[in-house]
Backbone as JSON Lines, residues from 0, in Angstrom:
{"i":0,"aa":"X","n":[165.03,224.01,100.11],"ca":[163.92,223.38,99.44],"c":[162.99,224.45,98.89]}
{"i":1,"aa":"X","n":[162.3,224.05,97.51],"ca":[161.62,224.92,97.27],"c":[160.83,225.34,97.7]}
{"i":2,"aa":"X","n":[159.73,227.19,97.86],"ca":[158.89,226.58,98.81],"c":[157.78,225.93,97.74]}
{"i":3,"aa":"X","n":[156.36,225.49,98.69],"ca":[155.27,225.06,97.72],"c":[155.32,223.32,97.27]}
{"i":4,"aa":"X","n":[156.52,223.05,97.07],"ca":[157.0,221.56,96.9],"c":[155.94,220.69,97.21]}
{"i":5,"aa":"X","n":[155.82,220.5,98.73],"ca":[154.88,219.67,99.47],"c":[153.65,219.9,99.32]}
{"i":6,"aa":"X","n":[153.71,221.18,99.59],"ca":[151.99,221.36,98.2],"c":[151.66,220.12,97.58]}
{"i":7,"aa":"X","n":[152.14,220.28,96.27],"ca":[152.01,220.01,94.8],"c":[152.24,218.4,95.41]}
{"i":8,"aa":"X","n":[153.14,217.93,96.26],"ca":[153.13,216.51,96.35],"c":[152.02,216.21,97.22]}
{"i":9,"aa":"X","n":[151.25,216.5,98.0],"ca":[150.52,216.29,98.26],"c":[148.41,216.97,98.31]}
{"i":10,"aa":"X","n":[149.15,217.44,96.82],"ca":[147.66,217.74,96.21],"c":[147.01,219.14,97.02]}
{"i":11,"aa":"X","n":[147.74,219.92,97.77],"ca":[146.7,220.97,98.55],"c":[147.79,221.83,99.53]}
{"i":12,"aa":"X","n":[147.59,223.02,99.71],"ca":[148.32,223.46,101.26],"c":[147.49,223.56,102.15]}
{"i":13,"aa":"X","n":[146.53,223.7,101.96],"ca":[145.48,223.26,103.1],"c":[145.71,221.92,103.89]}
{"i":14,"aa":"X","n":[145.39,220.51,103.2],"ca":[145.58,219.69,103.57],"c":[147.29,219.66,104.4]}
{"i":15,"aa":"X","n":[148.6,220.07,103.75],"ca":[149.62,220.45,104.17],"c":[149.31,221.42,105.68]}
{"i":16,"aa":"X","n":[148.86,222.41,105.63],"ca":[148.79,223.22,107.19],"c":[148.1,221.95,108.08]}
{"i":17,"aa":"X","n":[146.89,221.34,107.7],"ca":[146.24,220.81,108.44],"c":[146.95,219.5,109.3]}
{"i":18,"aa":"X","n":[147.59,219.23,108.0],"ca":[148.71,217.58,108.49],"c":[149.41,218.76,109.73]}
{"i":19,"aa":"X","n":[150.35,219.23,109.62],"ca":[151.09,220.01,110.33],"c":[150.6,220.09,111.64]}
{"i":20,"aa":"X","n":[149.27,220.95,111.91],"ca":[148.77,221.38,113.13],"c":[148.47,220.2,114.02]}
{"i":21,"aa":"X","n":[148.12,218.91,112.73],"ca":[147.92,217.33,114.0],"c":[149.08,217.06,114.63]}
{"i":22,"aa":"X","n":[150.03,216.86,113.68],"ca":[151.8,216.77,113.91],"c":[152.24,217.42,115.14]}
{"i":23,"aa":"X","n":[152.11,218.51,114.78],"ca":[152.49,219.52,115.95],"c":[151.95,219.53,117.75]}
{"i":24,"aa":"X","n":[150.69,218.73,117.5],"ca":[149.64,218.93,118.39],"c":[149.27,217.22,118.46]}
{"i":25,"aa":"X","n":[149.62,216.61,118.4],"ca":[149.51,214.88,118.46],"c":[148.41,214.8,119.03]}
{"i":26,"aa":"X","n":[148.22,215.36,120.76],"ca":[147.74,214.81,121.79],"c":[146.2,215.53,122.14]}
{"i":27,"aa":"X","n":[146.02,216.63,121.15],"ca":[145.14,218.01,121.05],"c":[144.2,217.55,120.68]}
{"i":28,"aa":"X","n":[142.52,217.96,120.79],"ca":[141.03,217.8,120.2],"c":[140.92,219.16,119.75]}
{"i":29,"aa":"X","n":[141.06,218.73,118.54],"ca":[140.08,220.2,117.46],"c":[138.93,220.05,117.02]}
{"i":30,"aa":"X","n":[138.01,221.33,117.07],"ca":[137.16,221.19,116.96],"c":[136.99,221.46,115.22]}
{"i":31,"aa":"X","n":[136.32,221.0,114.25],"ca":[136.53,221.82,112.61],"c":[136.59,223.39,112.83]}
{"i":32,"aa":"X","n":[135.9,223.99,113.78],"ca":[135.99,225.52,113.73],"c":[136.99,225.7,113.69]}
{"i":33,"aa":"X","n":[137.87,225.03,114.43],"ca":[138.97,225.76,115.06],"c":[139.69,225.3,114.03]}
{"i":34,"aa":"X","n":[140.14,224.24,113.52],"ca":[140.92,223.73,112.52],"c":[141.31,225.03,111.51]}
{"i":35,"aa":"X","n":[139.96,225.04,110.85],"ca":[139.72,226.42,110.3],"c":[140.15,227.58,110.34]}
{"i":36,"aa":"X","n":[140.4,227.6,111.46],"ca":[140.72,229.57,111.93],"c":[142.21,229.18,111.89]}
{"i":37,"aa":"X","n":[142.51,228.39,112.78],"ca":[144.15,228.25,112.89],"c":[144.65,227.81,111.88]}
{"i":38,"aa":"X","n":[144.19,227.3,110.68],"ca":[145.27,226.95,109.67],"c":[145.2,227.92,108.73]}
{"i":39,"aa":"X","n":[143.87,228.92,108.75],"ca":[143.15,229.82,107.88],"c":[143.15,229.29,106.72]}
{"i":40,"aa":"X","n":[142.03,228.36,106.55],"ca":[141.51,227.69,105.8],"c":[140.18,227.89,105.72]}
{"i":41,"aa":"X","n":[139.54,227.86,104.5],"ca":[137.76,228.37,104.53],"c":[137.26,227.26,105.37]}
{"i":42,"aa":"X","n":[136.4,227.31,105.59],"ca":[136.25,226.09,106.37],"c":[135.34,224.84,106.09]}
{"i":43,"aa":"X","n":[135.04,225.12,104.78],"ca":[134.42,223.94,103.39],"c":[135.32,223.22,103.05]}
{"i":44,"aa":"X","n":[136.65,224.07,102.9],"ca":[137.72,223.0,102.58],"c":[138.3,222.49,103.78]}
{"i":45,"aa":"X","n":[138.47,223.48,104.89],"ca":[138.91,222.24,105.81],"c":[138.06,221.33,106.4]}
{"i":46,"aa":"X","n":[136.57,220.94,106.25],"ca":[135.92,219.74,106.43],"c":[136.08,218.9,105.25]}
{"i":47,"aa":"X","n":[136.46,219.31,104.45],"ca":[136.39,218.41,103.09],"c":[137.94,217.53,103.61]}
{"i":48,"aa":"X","n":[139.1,218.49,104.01],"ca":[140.3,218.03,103.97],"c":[140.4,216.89,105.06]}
{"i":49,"aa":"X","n":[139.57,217.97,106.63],"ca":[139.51,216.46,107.63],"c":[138.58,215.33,106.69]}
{"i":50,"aa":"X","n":[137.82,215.1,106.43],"ca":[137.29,214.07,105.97],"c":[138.31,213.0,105.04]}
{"i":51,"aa":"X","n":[139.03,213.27,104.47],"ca":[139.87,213.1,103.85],"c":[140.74,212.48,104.63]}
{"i":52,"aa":"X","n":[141.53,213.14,105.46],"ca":[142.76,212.62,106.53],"c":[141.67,211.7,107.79]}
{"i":53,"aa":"X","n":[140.32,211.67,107.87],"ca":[140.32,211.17,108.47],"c":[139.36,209.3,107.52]}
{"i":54,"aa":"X","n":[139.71,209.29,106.47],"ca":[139.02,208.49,105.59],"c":[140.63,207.42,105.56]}
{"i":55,"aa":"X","n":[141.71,208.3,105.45],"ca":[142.69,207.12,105.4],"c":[143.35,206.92,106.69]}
{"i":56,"aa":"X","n":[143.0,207.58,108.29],"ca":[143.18,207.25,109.22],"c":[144.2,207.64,110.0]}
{"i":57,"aa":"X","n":[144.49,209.06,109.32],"ca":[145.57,210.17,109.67],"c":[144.83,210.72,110.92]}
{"i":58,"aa":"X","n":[143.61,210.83,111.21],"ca":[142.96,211.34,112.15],"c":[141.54,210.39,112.34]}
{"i":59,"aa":"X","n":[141.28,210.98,113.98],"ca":[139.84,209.99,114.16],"c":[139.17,210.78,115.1]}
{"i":60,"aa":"X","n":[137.99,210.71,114.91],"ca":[137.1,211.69,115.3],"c":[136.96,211.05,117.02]}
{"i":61,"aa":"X","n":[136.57,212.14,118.06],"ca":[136.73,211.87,119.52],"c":[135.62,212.48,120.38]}
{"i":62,"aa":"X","n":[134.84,212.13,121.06],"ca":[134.42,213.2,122.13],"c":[134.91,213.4,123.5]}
{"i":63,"aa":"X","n":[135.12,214.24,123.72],"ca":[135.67,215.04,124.4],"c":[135.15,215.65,125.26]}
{"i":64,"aa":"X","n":[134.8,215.35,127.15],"ca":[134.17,217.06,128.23],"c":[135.32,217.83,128.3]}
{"i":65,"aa":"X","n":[134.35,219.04,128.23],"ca":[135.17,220.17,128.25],"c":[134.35,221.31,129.25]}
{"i":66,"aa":"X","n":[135.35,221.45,130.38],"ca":[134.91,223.27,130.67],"c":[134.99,224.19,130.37]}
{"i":67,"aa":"X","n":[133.31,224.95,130.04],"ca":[133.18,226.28,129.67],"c":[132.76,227.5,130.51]}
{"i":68,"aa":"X","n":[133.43,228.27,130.12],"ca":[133.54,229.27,131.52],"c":[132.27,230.17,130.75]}
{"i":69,"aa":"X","n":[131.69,230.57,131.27],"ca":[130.16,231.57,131.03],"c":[129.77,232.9,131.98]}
{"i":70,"aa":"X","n":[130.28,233.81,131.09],"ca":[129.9,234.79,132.6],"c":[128.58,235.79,132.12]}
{"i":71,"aa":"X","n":[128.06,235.85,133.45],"ca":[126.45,235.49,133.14],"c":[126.59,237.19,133.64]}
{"i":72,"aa":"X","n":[125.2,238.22,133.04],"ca":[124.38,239.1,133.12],"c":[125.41,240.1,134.76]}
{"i":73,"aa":"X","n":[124.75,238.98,135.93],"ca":[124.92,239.87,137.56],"c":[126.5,239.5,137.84]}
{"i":74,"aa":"X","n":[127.35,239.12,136.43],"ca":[129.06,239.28,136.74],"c":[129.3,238.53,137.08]}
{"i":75,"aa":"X","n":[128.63,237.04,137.4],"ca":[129.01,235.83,138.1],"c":[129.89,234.69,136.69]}
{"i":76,"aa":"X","n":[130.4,233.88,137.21],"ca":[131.22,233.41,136.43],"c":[130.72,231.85,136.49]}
{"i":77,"aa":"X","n":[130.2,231.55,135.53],"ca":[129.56,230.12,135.59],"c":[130.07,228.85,134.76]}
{"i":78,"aa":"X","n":[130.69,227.82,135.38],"ca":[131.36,226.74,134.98],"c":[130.59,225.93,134.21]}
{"i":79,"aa":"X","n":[130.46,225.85,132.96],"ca":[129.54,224.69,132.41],"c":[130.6,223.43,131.47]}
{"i":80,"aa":"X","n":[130.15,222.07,131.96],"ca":[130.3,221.32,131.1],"c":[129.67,220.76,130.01]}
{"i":81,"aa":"X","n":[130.5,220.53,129.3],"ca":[129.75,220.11,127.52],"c":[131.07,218.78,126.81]}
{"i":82,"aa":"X","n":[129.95,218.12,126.03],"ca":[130.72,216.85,125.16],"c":[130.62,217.68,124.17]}
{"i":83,"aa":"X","n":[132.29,218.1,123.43],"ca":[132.37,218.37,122.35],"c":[133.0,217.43,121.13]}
{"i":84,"aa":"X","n":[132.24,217.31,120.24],"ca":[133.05,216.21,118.78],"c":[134.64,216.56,118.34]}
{"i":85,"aa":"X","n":[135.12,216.48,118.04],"ca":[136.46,216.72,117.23],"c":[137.13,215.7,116.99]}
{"i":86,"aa":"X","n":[138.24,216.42,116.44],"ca":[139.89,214.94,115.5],"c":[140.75,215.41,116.32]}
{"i":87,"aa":"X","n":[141.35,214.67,116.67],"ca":[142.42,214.24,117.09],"c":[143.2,213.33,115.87]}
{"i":88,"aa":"X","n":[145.09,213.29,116.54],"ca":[145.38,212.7,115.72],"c":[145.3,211.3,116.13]}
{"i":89,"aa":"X","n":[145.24,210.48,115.22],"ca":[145.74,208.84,115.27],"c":[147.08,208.33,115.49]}
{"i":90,"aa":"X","n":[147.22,208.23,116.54],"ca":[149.03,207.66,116.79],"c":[149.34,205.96,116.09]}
{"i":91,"aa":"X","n":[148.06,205.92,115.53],"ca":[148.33,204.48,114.91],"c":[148.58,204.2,113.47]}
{"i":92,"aa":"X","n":[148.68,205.28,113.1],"ca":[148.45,205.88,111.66],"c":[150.17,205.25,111.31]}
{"i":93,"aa":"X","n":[150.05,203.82,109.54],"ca":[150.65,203.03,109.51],"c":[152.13,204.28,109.11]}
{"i":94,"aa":"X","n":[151.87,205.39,108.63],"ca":[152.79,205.95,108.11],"c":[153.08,207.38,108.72]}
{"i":95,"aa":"X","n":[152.71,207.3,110.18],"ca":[153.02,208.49,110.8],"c":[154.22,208.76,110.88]}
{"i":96,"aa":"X","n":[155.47,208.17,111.2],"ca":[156.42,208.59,111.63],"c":[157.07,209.01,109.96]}
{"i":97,"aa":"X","n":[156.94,208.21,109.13],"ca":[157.7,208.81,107.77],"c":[156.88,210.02,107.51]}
{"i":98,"aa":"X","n":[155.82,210.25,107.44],"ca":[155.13,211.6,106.98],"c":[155.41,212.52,108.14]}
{"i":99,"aa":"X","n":[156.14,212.34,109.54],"ca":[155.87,213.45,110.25],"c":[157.61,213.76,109.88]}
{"i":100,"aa":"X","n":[158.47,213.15,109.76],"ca":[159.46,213.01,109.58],"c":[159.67,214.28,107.86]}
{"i":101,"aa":"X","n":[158.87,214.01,106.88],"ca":[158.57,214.68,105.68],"c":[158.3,216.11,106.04]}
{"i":102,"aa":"X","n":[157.21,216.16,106.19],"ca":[156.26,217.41,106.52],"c":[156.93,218.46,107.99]}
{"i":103,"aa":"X","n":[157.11,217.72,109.45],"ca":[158.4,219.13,109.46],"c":[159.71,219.53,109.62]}
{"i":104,"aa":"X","n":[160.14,218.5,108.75],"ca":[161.69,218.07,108.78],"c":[162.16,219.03,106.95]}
{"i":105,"aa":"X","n":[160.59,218.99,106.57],"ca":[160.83,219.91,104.77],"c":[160.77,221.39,105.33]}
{"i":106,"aa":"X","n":[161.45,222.3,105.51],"ca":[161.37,223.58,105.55],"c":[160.21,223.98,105.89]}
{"i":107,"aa":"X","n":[159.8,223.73,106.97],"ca":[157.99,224.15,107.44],"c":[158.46,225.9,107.07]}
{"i":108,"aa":"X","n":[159.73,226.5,107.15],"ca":[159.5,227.99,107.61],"c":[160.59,228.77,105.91]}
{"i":109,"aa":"X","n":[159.86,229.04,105.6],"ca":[160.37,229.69,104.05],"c":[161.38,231.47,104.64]}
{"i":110,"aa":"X","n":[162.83,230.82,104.35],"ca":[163.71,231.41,105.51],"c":[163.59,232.91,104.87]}
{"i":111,"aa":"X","n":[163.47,233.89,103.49],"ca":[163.59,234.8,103.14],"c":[162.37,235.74,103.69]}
{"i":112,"aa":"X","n":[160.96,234.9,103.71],"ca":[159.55,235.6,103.83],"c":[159.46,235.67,105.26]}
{"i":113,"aa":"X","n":[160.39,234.84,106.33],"ca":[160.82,235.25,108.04],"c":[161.1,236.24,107.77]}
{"i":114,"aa":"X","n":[162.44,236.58,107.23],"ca":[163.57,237.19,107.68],"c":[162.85,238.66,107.28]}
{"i":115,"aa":"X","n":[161.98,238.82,106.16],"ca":[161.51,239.99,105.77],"c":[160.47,240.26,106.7]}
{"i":116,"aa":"X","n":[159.54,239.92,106.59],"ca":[158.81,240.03,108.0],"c":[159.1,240.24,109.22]}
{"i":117,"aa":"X","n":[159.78,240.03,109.62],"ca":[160.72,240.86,110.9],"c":[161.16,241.52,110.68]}
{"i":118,"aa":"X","n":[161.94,241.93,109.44],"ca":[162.7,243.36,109.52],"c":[161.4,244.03,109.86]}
{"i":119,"aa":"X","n":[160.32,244.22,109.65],"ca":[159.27,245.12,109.33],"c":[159.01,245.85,110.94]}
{"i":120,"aa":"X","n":[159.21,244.65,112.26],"ca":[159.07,245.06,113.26],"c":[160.16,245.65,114.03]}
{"i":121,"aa":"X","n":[161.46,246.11,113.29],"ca":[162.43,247.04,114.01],"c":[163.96,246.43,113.29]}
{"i":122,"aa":"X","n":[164.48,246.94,113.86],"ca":[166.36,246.63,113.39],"c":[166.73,245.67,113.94]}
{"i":123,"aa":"X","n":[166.44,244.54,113.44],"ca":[166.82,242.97,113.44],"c":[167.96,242.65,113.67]}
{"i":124,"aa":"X","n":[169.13,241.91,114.68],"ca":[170.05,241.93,115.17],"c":[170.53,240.47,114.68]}
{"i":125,"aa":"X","n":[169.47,239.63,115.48],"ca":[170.03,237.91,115.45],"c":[168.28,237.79,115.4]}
{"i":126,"aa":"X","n":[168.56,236.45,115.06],"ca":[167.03,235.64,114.43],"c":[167.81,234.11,115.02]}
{"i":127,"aa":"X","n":[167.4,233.43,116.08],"ca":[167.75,231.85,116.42],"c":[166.29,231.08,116.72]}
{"i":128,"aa":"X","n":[166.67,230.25,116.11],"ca":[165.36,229.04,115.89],"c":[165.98,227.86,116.63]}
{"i":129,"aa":"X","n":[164.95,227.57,117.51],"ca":[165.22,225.83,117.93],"c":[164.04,225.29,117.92]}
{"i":130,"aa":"X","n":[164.1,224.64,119.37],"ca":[163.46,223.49,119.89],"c":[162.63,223.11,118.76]}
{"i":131,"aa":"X","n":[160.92,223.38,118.45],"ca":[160.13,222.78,117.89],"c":[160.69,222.98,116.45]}
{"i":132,"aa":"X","n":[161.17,224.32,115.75],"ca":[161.93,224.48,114.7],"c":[162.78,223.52,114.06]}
{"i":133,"aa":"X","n":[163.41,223.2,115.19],"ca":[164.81,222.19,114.57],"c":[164.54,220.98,115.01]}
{"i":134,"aa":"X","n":[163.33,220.54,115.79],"ca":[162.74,219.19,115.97],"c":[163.6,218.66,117.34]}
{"i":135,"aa":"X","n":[164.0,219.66,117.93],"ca":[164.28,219.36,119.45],"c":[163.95,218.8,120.68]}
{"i":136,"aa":"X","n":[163.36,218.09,121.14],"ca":[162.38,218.43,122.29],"c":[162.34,218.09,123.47]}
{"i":137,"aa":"X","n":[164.43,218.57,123.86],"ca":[164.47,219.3,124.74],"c":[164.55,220.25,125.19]}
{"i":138,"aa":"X","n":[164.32,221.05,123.88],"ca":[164.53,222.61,124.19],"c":[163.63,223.39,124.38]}
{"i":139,"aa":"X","n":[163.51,224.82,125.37],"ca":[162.54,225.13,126.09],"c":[162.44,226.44,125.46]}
{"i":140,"aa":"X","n":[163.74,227.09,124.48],"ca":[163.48,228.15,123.58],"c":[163.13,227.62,121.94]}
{"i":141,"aa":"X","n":[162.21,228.39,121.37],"ca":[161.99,228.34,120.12],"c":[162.35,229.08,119.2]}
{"i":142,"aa":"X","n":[162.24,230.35,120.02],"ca":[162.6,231.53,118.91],"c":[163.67,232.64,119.35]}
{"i":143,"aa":"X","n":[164.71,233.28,119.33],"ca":[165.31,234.15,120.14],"c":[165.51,235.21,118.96]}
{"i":144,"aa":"X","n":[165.19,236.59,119.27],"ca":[164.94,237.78,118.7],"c":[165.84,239.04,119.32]}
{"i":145,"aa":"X","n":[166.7,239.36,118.58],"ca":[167.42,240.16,119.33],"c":[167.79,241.4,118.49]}
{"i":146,"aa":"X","n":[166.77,242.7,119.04],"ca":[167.31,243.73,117.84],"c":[166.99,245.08,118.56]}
{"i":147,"aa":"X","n":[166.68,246.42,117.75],"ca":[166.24,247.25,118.58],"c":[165.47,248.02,118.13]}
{"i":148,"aa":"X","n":[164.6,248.91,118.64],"ca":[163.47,249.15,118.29],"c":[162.64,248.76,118.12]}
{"i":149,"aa":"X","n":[162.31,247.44,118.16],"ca":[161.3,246.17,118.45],"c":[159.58,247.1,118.56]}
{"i":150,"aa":"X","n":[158.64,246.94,117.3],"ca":[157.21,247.57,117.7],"c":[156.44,245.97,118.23]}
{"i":151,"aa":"X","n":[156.36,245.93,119.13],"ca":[155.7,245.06,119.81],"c":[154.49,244.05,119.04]}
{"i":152,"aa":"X","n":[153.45,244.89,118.15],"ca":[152.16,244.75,117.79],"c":[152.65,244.19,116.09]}
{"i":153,"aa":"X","n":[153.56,244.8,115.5],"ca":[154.29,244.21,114.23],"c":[155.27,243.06,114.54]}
{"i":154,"aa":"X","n":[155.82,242.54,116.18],"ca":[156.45,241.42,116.22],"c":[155.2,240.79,116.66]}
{"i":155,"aa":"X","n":[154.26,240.75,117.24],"ca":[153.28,239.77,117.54],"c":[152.04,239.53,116.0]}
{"i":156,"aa":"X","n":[152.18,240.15,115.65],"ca":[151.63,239.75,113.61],"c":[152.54,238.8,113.63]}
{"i":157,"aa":"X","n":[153.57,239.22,113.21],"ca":[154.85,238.32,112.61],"c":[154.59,237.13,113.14]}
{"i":158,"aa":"X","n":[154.81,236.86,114.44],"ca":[154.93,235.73,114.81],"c":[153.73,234.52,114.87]}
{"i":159,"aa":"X","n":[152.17,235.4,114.91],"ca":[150.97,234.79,114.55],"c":[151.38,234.49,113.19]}
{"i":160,"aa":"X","n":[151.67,234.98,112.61],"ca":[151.56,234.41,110.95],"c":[152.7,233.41,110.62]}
Protein backbone atom coordinates (compact mmCIF):
# COMPACT_ATOMS: atom_id res chain seq x y z
CA UNK A 1 0.00 0.00 0.00
CA UNK A 2 1.01 3.29 -0.69
CA UNK A 3 2.41 5.10 2.01
CA UNK A 4 0.31 8.47 2.95
CA UNK A 5 -2.97 6.84 1.38
CA UNK A 6 -4.90 7.03 4.69
CA UNK A 7 -3.75 10.39 5.07
CA UNK A 8 -5.38 11.88 2.14
CA UNK A 9 -8.54 9.56 2.93
CA UNK A 10 -8.94 10.78 5.91
CA UNK A 11 -8.09 14.47 5.60
CA UNK A 12 -4.83 14.64 8.08
CA UNK A 13 -1.90 12.30 9.56
CA UNK A 14 -2.33 13.76 12.60
CA UNK A 15 -5.79 12.84 12.97
CA UNK A 16 -4.43 9.24 11.41
CA UNK A 17 -1.54 8.88 14.42
CA UNK A 18 -4.16 10.01 16.81
CA UNK A 19 -7.00 7.36 15.61
CA UNK A 20 -4.11 4.81 15.95
CA UNK A 21 -2.82 5.59 19.53
CA UNK A 22 -6.85 5.20 20.74
CA UNK A 23 -6.88 1.87 18.68
CA UNK A 24 -3.89 0.70 20.06
CA UNK A 25 -4.64 1.79 23.62
CA UNK A 26 -8.64 1.20 23.78
CA UNK A 27 -8.66 1.00 27.54
CA UNK A 28 -5.93 4.12 28.22
CA UNK A 29 -6.78 7.99 29.60
CA UNK A 30 -4.79 10.57 27.72
CA UNK A 31 -4.26 13.47 28.78
CA UNK A 32 -4.12 16.29 25.36
CA UNK A 33 -0.45 16.80 26.57
CA UNK A 34 0.32 13.64 26.19
CA UNK A 35 -1.64 12.94 23.02
CA UNK A 36 0.64 15.52 21.71
CA UNK A 37 4.04 14.37 22.58
CA UNK A 38 3.30 10.76 21.65
CA UNK A 39 1.87 11.22 18.32
CA UNK A 40 4.26 14.40 17.85
CA UNK A 41 1.73 16.49 16.92
CA UNK A 42 1.78 20.41 17.75
CA UNK A 43 -0.51 20.38 20.12
CA UNK A 44 -3.16 23.09 18.51
CA UNK A 45 -3.70 20.55 16.13
CA UNK A 46 -4.00 17.78 18.30
CA UNK A 47 -6.82 19.59 20.38
CA UNK A 48 -8.36 20.66 17.29
CA UNK A 49 -8.12 16.84 16.04
CA UNK A 50 -9.45 15.41 19.60
CA UNK A 51 -12.27 17.73 19.33
CA UNK A 52 -13.06 16.46 16.19
CA UNK A 53 -12.89 12.57 17.01
CA UNK A 54 -14.47 13.42 19.94
CA UNK A 55 -17.56 15.54 18.15
CA UNK A 56 -18.42 12.29 16.12
CA UNK A 57 -17.88 9.98 19.15
CA UNK A 58 -14.63 8.20 18.28
CA UNK A 59 -13.61 9.36 21.74
CA UNK A 60 -15.20 10.76 25.08
CA UNK A 61 -13.80 12.78 27.45
CA UNK A 62 -13.28 11.00 31.26
CA UNK A 63 -12.05 11.85 34.68
CA UNK A 64 -9.86 9.96 35.98
CA UNK A 65 -7.73 9.63 40.02
CA UNK A 66 -4.53 9.28 39.50
CA UNK A 67 -1.28 8.79 41.69
CA UNK A 68 1.36 11.26 41.69
CA UNK A 69 4.53 10.51 43.08
CA UNK A 70 6.28 14.01 44.37
CA UNK A 71 9.57 13.96 45.83
CA UNK A 72 9.83 16.73 48.06
CA UNK A 73 13.11 19.09 49.08
CA UNK A 74 14.33 16.51 52.61
CA UNK A 75 14.25 13.32 49.78
CA UNK A 76 10.97 12.11 51.00
CA UNK A 77 8.73 10.67 48.46
CA UNK A 78 5.18 11.97 48.61
CA UNK A 79 2.04 10.19 47.19
CA UNK A 80 -0.46 12.69 45.92
CA UNK A 81 -3.80 12.16 44.44
CA UNK A 82 -5.40 14.24 41.65
CA UNK A 83 -8.68 14.06 39.15
CA UNK A 84 -7.22 14.34 35.88
CA UNK A 85 -9.58 15.20 32.49
CA UNK A 86 -8.75 13.18 29.40
CA UNK A 87 -10.18 10.85 26.17
CA UNK A 88 -10.38 7.79 26.24
CA UNK A 89 -11.62 5.73 23.55
CA UNK A 90 -15.42 5.01 23.01
CA UNK A 91 -15.98 1.26 22.64
CA UNK A 92 -19.39 2.28 21.40
CA UNK A 93 -18.29 4.05 18.55
CA UNK A 94 -20.99 2.80 15.59
CA UNK A 95 -17.94 2.17 13.27
CA UNK A 96 -15.16 1.04 15.45
CA UNK A 97 -14.52 -2.24 14.42
CA UNK A 98 -14.47 -1.34 10.45
CA UNK A 99 -12.15 1.70 11.06
CA UNK A 100 -9.92 -0.28 13.47
CA UNK A 101 -9.92 -3.06 11.06
CA UNK A 102 -8.75 -0.06 8.15
CA UNK A 103 -6.30 1.93 10.05
CA UNK A 104 -4.05 -1.08 11.47
CA UNK A 105 -4.69 -3.71 9.19
CA UNK A 106 -3.36 -0.65 6.18
CA UNK A 107 0.40 -0.90 6.55
CA UNK A 108 0.67 1.11 9.90
CA UNK A 109 4.68 0.37 9.25
CA UNK A 110 6.15 1.72 5.73
CA UNK A 111 8.44 -1.56 5.26
CA UNK A 112 11.55 0.29 3.26
CA UNK A 113 11.85 3.50 5.92
CA UNK A 114 12.06 0.24 8.89
CA UNK A 115 14.32 -1.59 7.16
CA UNK A 116 16.63 1.58 6.55
CA UNK A 117 16.50 2.75 9.85
CA UNK A 118 17.84 -0.20 11.35
CA UNK A 119 20.46 -0.77 9.14
CA UNK A 120 21.70 2.52 10.72
CA UNK A 121 21.96 0.70 14.20
CA UNK A 122 24.45 -2.21 13.10
CA UNK A 123 24.53 -5.28 10.56
CA UNK A 124 20.99 -6.30 10.39
CA UNK A 125 20.57 -10.08 10.23
CA UNK A 126 16.63 -10.87 10.50
CA UNK A 127 13.88 -8.19 11.18
CA UNK A 128 10.42 -10.43 12.55
CA UNK A 129 7.27 -8.60 13.34
CA UNK A 130 4.27 -10.04 15.19
CA UNK A 131 1.90 -9.93 17.79
CA UNK A 132 0.56 -6.21 17.78
CA UNK A 133 2.19 -5.85 14.11
CA UNK A 134 0.32 -8.59 12.54
CA UNK A 135 -2.80 -8.04 14.82
CA UNK A 136 -2.10 -11.08 17.01
CA UNK A 137 -3.03 -11.05 20.44
CA UNK A 138 -1.66 -13.91 21.46
CA UNK A 139 1.56 -13.15 20.93
CA UNK A 140 3.95 -12.00 23.58
CA UNK A 141 6.83 -11.03 20.92
CA UNK A 142 6.50 -7.99 18.70
CA UNK A 143 9.62 -7.37 17.33
CA UNK A 144 12.69 -9.86 16.99
CA UNK A 145 16.09 -8.22 15.91
CA UNK A 146 18.84 -10.25 15.16
CA UNK A 147 22.20 -8.81 13.91
CA UNK A 148 25.60 -7.70 15.07
CA UNK A 149 27.07 -4.89 16.23
CA UNK A 150 23.84 -3.63 17.50
CA UNK A 151 24.59 0.45 18.94
CA UNK A 152 22.10 0.25 21.55
CA UNK A 153 21.12 4.21 21.64
CA UNK A 154 20.56 4.12 17.49
CA UNK A 155 18.28 0.83 18.11
CA UNK A 156 16.33 2.57 20.87
CA UNK A 157 15.74 5.95 18.35
CA UNK A 158 14.68 3.49 15.85
CA UNK A 159 12.33 1.89 17.72
CA UNK A 160 10.84 5.22 19.53
CA UNK A 161 10.22 6.47 16.14
Amino acid sequence: MQTGVLEKLFGSVARIKIIRLFLLNPDTLFISREISRRCKVLSNLARREISLLSKIGFIKSKKETVDELIKLKNGKIKNDRKKVQGWVLDESFVFLSPLKNLVLNSAPIDREKMIKSFKKAGKIKLILLSGIFIQSTGSRVDLLLVGDGIKKGVLDRCLKN
